[in-house]
DRENDO-1510 file (C-alpha; in Angstrom, 1 decimal, always signed):
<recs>
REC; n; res; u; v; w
REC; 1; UNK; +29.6; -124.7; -45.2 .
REC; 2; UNK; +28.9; -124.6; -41.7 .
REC; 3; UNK; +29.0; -121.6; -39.0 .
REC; 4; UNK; +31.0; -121.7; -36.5 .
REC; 5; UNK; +29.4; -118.7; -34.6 .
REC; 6; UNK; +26.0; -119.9; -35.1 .
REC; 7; UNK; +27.0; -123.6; -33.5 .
REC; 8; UNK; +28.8; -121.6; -30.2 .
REC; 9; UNK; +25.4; -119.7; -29.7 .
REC; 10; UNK; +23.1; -122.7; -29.6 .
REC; 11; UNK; +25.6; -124.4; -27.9 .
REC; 12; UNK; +25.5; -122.1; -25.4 .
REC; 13; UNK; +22.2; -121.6; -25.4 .
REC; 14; UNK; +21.7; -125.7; -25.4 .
REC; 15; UNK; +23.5; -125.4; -22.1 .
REC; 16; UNK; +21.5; -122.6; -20.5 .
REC; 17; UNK; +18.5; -124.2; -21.1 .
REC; 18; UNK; +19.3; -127.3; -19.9 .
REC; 19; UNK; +20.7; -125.7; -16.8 .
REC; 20; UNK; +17.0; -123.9; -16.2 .
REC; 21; UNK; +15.5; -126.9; -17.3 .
REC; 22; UNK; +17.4; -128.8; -14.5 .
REC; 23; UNK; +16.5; -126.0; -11.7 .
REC; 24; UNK; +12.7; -126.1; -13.2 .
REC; 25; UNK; +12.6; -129.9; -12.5 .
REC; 26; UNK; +14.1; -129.8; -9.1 .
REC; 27; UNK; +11.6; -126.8; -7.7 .
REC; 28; UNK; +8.6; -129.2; -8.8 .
REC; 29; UNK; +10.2; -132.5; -7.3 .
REC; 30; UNK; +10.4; -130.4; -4.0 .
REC; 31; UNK; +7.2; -129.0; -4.5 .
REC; 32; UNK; +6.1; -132.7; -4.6 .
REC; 33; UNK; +7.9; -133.9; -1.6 .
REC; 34; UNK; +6.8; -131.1; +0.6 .
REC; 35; UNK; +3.0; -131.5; -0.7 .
REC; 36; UNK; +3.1; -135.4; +0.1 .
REC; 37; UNK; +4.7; -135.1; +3.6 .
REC; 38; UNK; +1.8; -132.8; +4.4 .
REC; 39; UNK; -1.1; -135.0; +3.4 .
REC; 40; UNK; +0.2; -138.2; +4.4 .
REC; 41; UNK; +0.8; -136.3; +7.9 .
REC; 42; UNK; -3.1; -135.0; +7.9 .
REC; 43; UNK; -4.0; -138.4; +7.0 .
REC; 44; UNK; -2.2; -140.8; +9.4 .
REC; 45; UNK; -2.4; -137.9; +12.2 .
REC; 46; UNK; +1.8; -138.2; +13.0 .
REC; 47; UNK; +3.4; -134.7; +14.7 .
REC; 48; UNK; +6.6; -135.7; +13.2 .
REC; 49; UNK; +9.7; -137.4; +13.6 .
REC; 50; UNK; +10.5; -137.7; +17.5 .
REC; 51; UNK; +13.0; -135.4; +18.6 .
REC; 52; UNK; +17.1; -136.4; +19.4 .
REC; 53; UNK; +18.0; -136.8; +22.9 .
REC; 54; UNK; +21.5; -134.6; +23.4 .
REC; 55; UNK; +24.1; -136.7; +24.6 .
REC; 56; UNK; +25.0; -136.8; +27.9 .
REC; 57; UNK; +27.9; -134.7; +29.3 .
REC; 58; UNK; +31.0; -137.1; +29.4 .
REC; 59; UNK; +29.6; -139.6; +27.2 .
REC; 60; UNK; +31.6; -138.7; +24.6 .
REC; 61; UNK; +34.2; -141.0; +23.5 .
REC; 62; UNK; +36.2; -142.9; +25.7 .
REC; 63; UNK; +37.9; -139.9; +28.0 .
REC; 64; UNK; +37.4; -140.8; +31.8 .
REC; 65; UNK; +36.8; -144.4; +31.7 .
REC; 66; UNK; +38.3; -147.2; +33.7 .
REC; 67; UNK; +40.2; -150.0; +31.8 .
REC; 68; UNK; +38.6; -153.1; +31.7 .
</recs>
């Protein structure tokens, strides 16, 4: 005969494992990421991404323009 209490509590602790499991996996993948970004910028020498140009006042859309 099988219990039914016993089933919920791994169940449930199926899914709480999975969920640290999940959170474990995602700390190391950014670990990673952050670790390779740093070496390949001491090894090529790069500052960076350039930065964004802000847009121009009035640029925005088509608000004060003559009609062609």
């Amino acid at each position: 005969m099988k219990n039914p209490a016993l089933g919920l509590w791994l169940s449930t602790a199926n899914r709480a494992a999975g969920w640290w499991m999940g959170h474990g996996a995602n700390a190391l993948r950014r670990q990673q990421r952050a670790m390779l970004a740093e070496m390949t910028k001491a090894a090529t020498g790069a500052a960076g991404k350039p930065k964004r140009r802000k847009p121009r006042p009035g640029s925005k859309g088509l608000a004060g323009r003559k009609p062609r």
